[in-house]
C-alpha positions as CSV (number, residue, x, y, z in Angstrom):
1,X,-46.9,6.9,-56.0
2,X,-45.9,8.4,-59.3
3,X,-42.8,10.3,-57.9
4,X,-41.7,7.2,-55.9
5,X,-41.5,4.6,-58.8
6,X,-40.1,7.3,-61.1
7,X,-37.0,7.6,-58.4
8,X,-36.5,4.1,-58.2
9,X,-36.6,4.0,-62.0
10,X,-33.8,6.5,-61.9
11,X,-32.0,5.3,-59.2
12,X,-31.9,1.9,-61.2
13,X,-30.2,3.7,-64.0
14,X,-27.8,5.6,-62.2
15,X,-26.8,2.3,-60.9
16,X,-26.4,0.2,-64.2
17,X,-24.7,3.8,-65.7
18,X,-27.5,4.7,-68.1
19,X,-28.5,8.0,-66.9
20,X,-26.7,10.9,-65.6
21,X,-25.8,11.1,-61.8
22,X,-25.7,14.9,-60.4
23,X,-22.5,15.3,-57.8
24,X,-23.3,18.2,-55.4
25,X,-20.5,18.1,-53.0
26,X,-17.1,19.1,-53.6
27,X,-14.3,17.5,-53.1
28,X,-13.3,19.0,-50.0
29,X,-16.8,17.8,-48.6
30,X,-16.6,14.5,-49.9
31,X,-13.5,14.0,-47.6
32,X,-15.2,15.6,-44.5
33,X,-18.3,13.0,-45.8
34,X,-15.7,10.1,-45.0
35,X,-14.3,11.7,-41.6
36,X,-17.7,11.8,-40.0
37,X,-18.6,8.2,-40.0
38,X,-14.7,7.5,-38.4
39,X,-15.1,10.2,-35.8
40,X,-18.7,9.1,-34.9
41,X,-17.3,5.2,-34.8
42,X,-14.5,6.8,-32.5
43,X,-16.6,9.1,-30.8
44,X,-19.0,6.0,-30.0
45,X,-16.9,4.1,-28.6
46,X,-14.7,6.4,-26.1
47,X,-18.5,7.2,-25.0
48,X,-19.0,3.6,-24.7
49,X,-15.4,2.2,-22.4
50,X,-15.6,6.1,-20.5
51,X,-19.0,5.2,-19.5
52,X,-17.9,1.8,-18.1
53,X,-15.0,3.0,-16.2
54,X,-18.0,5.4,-13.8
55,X,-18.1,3.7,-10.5
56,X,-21.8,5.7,-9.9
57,X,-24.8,4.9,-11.6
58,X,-25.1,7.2,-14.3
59,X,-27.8,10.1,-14.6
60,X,-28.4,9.7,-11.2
61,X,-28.4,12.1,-8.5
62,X,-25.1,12.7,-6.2
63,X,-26.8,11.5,-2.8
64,X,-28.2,8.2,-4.8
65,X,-24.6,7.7,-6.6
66,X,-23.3,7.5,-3.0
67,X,-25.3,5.1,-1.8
68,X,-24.2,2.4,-4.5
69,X,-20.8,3.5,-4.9
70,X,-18.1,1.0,-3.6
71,X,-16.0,3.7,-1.8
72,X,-18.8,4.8,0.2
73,X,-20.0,0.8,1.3
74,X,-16.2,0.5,2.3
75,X,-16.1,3.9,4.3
76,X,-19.5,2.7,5.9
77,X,-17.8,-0.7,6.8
78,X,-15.0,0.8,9.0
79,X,-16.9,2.9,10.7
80,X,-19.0,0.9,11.8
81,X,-16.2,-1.4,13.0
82,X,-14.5,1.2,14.5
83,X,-17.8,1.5,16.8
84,X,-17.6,-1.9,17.5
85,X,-14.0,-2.3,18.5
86,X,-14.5,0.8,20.0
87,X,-11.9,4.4,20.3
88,X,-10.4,3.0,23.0
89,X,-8.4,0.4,20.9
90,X,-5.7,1.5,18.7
91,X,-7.9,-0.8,15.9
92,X,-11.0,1.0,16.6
93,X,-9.2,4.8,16.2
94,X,-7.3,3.4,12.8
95,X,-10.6,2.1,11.7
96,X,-12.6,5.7,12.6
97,X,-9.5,7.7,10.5
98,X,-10.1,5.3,7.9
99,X,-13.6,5.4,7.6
100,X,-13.7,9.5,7.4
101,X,-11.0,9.3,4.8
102,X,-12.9,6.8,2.4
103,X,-15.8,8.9,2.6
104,X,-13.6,12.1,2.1
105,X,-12.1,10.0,-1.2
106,X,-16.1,8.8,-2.3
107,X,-17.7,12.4,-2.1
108,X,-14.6,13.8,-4.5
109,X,-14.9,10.7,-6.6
110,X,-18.6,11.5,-6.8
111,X,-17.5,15.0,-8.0
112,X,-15.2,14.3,-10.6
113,X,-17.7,11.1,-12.3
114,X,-20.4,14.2,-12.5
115,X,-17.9,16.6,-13.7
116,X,-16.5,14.2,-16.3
117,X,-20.3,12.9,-17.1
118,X,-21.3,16.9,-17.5
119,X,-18.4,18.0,-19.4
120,X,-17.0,14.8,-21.2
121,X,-19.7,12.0,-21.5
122,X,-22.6,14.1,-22.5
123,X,-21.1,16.2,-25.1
124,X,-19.0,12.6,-26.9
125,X,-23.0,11.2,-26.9
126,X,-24.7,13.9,-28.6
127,X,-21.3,14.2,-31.2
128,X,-21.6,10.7,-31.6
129,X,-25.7,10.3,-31.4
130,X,-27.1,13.4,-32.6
131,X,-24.9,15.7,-34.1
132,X,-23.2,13.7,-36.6
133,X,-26.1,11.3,-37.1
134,X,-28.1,14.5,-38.3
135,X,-25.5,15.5,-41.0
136,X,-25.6,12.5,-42.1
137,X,-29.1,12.7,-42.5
138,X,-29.8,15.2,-43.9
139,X,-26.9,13.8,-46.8
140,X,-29.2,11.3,-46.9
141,X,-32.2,13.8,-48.1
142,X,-29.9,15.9,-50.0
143,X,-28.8,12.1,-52.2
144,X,-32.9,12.1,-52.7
145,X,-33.5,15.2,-54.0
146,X,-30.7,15.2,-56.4
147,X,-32.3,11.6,-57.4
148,X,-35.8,13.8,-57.6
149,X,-34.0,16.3,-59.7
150,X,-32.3,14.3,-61.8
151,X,-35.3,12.1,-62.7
152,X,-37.8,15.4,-63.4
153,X,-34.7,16.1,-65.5
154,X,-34.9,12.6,-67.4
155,X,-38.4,13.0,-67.9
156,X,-38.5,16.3,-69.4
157,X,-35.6,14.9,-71.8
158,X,-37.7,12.3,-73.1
159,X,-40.7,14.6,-73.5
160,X,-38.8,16.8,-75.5
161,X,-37.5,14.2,-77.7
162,X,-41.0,12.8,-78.3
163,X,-42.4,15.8,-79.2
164,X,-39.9,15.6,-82.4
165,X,-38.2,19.1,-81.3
166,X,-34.3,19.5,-81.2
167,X,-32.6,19.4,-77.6
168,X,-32.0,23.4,-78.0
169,X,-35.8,24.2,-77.7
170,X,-38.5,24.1,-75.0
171,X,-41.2,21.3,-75.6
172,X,-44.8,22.5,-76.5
173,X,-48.3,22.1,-74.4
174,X,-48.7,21.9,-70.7
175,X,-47.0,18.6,-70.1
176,X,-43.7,19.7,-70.8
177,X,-44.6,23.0,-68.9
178,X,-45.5,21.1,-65.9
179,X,-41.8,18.9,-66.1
180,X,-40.1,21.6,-66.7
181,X,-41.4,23.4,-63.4
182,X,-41.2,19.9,-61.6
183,X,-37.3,19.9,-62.8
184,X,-36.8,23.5,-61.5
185,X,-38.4,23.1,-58.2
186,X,-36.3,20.2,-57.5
187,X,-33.3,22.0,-58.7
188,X,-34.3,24.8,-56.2
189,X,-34.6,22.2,-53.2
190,X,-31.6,20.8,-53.9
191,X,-29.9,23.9,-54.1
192,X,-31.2,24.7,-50.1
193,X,-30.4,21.6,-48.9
194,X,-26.9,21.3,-50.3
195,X,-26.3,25.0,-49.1
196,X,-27.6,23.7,-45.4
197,X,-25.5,20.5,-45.6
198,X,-22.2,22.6,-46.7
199,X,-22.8,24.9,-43.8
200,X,-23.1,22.0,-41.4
201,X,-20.1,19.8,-42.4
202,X,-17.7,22.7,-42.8
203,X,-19.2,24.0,-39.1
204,X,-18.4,20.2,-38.2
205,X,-14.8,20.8,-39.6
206,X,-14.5,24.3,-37.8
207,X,-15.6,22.6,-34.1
208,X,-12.6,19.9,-34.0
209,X,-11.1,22.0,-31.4
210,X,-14.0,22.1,-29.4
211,X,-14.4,18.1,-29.7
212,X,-10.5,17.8,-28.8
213,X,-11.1,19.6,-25.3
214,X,-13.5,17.1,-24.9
215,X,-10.3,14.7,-24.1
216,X,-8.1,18.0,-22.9
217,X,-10.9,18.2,-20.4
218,X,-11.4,14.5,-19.0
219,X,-7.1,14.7,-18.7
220,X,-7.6,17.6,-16.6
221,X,-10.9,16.9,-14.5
222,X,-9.1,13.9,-13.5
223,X,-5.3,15.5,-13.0
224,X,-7.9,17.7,-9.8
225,X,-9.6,14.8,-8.4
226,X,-6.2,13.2,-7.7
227,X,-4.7,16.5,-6.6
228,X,-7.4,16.7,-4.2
229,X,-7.7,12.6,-3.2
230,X,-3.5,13.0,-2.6
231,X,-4.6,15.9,-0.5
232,X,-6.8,14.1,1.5
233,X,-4.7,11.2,1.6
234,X,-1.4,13.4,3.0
235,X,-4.4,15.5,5.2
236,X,-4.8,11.9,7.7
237,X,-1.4,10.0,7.4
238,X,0.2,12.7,10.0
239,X,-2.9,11.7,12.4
240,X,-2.5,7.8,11.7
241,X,0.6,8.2,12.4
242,X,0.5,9.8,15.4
243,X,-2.5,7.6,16.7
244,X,0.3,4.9,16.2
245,X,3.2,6.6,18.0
246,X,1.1,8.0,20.4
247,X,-0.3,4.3,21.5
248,X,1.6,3.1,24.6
249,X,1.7,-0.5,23.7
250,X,4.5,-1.6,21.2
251,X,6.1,-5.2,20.4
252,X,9.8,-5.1,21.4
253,X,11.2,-9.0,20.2
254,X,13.1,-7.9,17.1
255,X,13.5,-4.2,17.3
256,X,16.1,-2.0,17.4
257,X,17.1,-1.5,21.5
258,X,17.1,2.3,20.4
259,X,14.0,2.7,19.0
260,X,12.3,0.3,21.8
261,X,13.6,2.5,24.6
262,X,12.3,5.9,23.0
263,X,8.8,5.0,22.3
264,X,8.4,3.2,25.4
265,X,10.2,6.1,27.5
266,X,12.3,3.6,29.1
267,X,15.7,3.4,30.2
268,X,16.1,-0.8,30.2
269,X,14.3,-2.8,27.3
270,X,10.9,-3.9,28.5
271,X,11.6,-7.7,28.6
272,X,15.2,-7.8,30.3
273,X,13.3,-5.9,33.4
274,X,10.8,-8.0,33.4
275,X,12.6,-11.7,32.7
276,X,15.1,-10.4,35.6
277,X,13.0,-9.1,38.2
278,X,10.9,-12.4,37.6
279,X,13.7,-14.5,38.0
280,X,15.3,-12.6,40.9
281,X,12.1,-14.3,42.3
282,X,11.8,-17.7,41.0
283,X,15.3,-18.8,39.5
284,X,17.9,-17.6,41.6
285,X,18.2,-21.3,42.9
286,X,17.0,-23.1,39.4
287,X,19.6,-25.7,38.1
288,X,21.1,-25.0,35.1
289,X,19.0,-21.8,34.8
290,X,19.9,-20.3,30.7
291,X,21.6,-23.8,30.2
292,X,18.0,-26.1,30.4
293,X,16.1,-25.8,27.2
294,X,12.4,-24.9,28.0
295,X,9.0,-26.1,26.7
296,X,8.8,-24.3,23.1
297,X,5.9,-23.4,23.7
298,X,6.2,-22.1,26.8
299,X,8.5,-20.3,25.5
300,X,6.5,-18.8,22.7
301,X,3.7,-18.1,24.8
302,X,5.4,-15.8,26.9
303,X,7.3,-14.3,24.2
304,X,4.3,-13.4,22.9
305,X,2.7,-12.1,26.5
306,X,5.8,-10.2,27.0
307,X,5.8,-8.3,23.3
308,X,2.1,-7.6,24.4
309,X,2.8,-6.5,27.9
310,X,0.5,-8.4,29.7
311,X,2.3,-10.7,31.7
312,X,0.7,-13.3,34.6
313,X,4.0,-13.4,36.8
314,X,2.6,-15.9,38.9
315,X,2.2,-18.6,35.7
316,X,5.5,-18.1,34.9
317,X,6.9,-18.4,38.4
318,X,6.8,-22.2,38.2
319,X,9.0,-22.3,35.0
320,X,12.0,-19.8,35.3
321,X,13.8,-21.7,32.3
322,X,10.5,-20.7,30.3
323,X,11.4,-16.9,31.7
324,X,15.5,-17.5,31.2
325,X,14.6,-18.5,27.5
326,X,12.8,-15.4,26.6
327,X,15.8,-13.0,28.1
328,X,18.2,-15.4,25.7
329,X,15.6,-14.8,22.7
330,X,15.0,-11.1,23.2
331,X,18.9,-10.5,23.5
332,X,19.5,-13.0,20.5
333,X,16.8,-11.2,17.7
334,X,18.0,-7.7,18.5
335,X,18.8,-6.5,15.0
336,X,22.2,-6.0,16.7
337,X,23.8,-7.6,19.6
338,X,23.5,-5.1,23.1
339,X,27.5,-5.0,22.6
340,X,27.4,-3.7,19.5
341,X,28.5,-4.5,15.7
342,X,30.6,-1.2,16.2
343,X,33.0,-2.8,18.9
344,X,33.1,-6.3,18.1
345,X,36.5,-6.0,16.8
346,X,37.8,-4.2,19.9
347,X,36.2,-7.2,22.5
348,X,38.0,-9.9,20.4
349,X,41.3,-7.7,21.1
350,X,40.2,-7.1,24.6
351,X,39.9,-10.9,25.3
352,X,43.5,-11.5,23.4
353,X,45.5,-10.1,25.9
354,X,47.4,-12.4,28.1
355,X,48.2,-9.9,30.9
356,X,44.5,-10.4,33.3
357,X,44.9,-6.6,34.5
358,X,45.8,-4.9,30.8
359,X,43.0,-7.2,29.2
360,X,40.4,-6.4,31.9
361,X,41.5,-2.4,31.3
362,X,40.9,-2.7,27.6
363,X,37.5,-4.9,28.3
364,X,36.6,-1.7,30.8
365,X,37.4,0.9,27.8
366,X,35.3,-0.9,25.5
367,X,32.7,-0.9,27.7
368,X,33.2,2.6,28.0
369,X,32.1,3.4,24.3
370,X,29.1,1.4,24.1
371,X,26.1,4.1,23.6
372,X,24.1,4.8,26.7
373,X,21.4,2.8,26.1
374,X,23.3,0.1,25.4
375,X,25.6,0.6,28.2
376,X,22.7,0.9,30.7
377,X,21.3,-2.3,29.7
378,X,24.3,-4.6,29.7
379,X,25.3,-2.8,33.3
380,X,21.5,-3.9,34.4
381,X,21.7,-7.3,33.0
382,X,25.4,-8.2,34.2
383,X,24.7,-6.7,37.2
384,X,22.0,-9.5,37.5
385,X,24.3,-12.5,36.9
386,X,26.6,-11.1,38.8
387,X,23.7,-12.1,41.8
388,X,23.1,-15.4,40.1
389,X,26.6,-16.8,40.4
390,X,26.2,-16.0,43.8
391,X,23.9,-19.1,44.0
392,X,26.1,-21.5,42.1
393,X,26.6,-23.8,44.8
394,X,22.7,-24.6,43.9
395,X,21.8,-23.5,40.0
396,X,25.6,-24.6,38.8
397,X,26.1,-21.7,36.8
398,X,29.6,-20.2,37.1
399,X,30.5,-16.7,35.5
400,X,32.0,-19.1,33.0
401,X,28.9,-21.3,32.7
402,X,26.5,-17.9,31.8
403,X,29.3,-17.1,29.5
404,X,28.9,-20.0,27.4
405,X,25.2,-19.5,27.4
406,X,24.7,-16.5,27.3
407,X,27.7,-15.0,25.4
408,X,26.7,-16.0,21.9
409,X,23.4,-14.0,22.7
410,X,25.6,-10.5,23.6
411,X,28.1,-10.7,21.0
412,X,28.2,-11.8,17.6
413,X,30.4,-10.5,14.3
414,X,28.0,-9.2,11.5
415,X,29.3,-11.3,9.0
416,X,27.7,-15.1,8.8
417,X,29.9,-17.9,9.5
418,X,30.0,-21.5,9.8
419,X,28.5,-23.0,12.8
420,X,32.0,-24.3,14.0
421,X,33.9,-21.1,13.0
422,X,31.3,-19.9,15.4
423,X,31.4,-22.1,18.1
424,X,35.9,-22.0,18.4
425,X,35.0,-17.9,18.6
426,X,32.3,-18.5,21.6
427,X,34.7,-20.7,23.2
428,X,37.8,-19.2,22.7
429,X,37.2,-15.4,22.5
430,X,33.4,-14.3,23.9
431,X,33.3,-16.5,27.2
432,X,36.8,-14.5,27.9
433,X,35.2,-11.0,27.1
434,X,31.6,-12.1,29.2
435,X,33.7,-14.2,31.8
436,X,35.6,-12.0,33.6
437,X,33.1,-9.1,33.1
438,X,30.3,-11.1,35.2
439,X,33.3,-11.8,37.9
440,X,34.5,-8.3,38.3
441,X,30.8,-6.8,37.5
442,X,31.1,-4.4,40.8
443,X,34.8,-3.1,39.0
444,X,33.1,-2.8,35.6
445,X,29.8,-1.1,37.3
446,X,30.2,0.1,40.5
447,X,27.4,1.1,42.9
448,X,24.3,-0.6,43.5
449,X,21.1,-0.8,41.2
450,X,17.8,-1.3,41.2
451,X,16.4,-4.1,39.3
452,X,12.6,-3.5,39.8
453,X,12.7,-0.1,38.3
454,X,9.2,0.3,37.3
455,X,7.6,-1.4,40.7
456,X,5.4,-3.7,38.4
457,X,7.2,-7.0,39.6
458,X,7.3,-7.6,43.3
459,X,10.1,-7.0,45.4
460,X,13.6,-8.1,44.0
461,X,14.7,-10.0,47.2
462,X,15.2,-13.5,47.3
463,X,12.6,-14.3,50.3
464,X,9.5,-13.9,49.0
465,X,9.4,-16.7,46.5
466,X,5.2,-16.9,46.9
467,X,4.5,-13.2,46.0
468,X,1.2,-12.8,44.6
469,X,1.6,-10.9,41.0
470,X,-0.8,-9.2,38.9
471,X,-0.6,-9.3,35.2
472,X,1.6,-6.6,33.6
473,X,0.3,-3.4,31.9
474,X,3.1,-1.7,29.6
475,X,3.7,1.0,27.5
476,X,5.5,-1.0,25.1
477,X,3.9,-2.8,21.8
478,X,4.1,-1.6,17.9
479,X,1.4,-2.6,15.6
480,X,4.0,-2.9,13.0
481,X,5.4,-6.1,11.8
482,X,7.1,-7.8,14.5
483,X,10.8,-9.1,12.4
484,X,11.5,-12.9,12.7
485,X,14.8,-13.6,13.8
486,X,17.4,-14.5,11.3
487,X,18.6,-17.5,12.3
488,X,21.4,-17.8,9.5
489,X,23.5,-14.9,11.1
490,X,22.6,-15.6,15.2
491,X,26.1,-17.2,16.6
492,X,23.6,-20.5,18.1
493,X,20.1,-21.7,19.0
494,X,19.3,-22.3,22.3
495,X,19.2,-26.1,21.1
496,X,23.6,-26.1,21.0
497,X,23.7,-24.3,24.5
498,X,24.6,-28.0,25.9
499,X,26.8,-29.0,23.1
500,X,28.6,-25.5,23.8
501,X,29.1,-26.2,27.3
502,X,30.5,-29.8,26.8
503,X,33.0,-27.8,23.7
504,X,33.9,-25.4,26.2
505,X,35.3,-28.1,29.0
506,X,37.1,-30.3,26.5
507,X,38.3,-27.4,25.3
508,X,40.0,-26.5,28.4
């Protein structure tokens, strides 16, 4: 009790400046005193936000941080979907890849949170918690025995001056003895402790490289994981991408005629065969057939059963203009018309000529340099309304009436234009490249042709107008984004097909 109020005694007059305060520490340590409480605040705190930014729940096992870990629930999630949907579905086998690869990505996301817990967390706490903390401890002890020393000190001073002898000589009797051993042994403890605290802060100055990999470390740990997460990541695309290619069923409204015909393995598009060997059926004799707007959405409907390839026939065989609409729409969202950007210029020149033979020879040369898919497809199609005008006695629609209908839909120039810059080129110049190409289509395409190619419509001649059909499996659909038309740059809507027509007549 003695000991404790004499320390508070001195520490009171070290404070108001009447006794004499020992400094132990150097200078040198005094500023390494300073850094530790900044690097511990630092320290602290990177501990703190690192800690936060661990998905797992930390300390824990690797099998229990799966279970909790969002990656994991989310990999979980699709494969179970994919069972439901089943692999027979291109949703369910996207779903399955899916699923394996978030679970790939969770068990190396597990890995690294360990590694950076092991090597990064841990070590930042203890710096932070323990190690510092103890220096500054034991500072803390080494500050009370220099207050122990220098109050044995004081009270040997005043014992020596009470006992009336001069400052240079020891005080008599065993008082003075017993301060002046009091004042050694606390000199002595000091002496340890500042020796122990010396070897720790200038050990703490020495490991600032070793604290600095902590952060060379964490840069590094997670420079790997995303190495090996990219790895997995580049290990499934080639196999989602081939589940994609490899499914048969592909959207075709809107894509490139090219690309349509090579994933579906076809030589004509998907939805001319199947508009044209529906209406060789039903429409032959339809009035106004490509002229008559249809129900919109009729026309949607089977717009949408023909880009998933499952068609009922026999719906549709009650509403050819429903059937005639869809041709016009698949020909008219093409990203490029089926006679081609390419050769617009040389049509226009084509249908220029005065002289009928010279103009239909330059119309036949054009022809001549479409690319043989598109060449295949316009012979297919014109060879079809070349067998509709035969019936325009009954449906009224001349080679010149298709021409006006249908023209804007096979030809159009790639700039935009103004609707009536537009309509003086369709009646002017594209009815006289379509025109005579319908009326001499056996000249242009000789021989005859098969218009059910694929045997998945009924029979192409005109007598069987009650055939029974069966919906329409097909190797064509795309699971990617089916494009929207762009209205702004098509030559017309089906809406102005009328308005065309009446244009046309008046003008001559």
């Amino acid at each position: 009790m003695k000991k404790q109020f004499n320390r508070m005694r001195q520490l009171a007059n070290q404070t108001v400046g009447r006794a004499e305060k020992t400094e132990v520490l150097s200078e040198d340590l005094l500023q390494v005193e300073k850094r530790l409480e900044l690097v511990k605040q630092v320290s602290h705190s990177t501990h703190k936000k690192l800690t936060a930014c661990l998905q797992g729940q930390q300390g824990a096992e690797a099998d229990k941080r799966s279970k909790k870990l969002p990656l994991t629930t989310l990999a979980q999630c699709l494969v179970e979907g994919s069972a439901i949907l089943g692999d027979d579905t291109l949703l369910g086998k996207m779903l399955k890849l899916c699923g394996e690869a978030e679970d790939k990505l969770a068990q190396e996301l597990i890995h690294f949170e360990l590694q950076v817990e092991r090597d990064v967390i841990e070590p930042l706490f203890l710096l932070a918690e323990v190690e510092i903390p103890n220096i500054q401890k034991q500072r803390k002890h080494l500050a009370k025995l220099v207050l122990d020393m220098d109050s044995s000190r004081t009270r040997w001073q005043q014992t020596s001056k009470s006992s009336g002898l001069s400052s240079g000589l020891q005080p008599a009797g065993a008082k003075a003895d017993a301060l002046r051993e009091e004042m050694e042994e606390a000199a002595n403890r000091v002496e340890i402790c500042r020796d122990q605290l010396s070897a720790d802060m200038y050990s703490f100055v020495a490991k600032e490289i070793d604290y600095a990999n902590y952060f060379q470390t964490l840069i590094e740990v997670q420079a790997e994981y995303h190495r090996k997460s990219l790895a997995l990541l580049q290990a499934v695309l080639p196999q989602i991408k081939a589940q994609q290619e490899a499914w048969v069923e592909k959207p075709s409204f809107g894509k490139p005629l090219e690309e349509h015909l090579t994933i579906s393995g076809r030589e004509i598009a998907f939805p001319i065969e199947a508009c044209v060997t529906m209406l060789l059926e039903c429409g032959m004799q339809e009035e106004g057939l490509f002229r008559v707007a249809p129900s919109a959405s009729k026309l949607k409907k089977l717009k949408a059963a023909l880009d998933c390839c499952v068609v009922d026939v026999q719906e549709y065989s009650a509403d050819p203009h429903a059937i005639a609409g869809a041709l016009k729409s698949y020909l008219r969202e093409l990203p490029e018309p089926l006679m081609t950007f390419e050769l617009y210029d040389e049509w226009i020149q084509a249908s220029n000529i005065q002289e009928q033979d010279k103009r239909l020879q330059a119309l036949w040369n054009a022809c001549e340099k479409l690319p043989k898919a598109n060449h295949n497809n316009i012979r297919y199609l014109i060879k079809f309304l070349s067998k509709l005008s035969e019936y325009q006695d009954v449906n009224k629609m001349t080679p010149s009436n298709m021409a006006i209908v249908l023209g804007p839909n096979l030809l159009w120039p790639q700039a935009e234009g103004n609707i009536t810059e537009m309509m003086t080129t369709v009646s002017l110049q594209i009815v006289g490249i379509i025109e005579p190409i319908i009326q001499h289509a056996d000249w242009f395409f000789p021989g005859e042709i098969e218009f059910n190619i694929t045997g998945n419509y009924g029979s192409p001649v005109h007598v069987n107008h009650n055939a029974n059909y069966s919906s329409m499996p097909s190797p064509d659909m795309d699971p990617a984004d089916r494009r929207q038309p762009e209205q702004a740059r098509r030559p017309l809507s089906v809406a102005t097909d009328n308005m065309m027509l009446e244009f046309y007549k008046k003008d001559g």
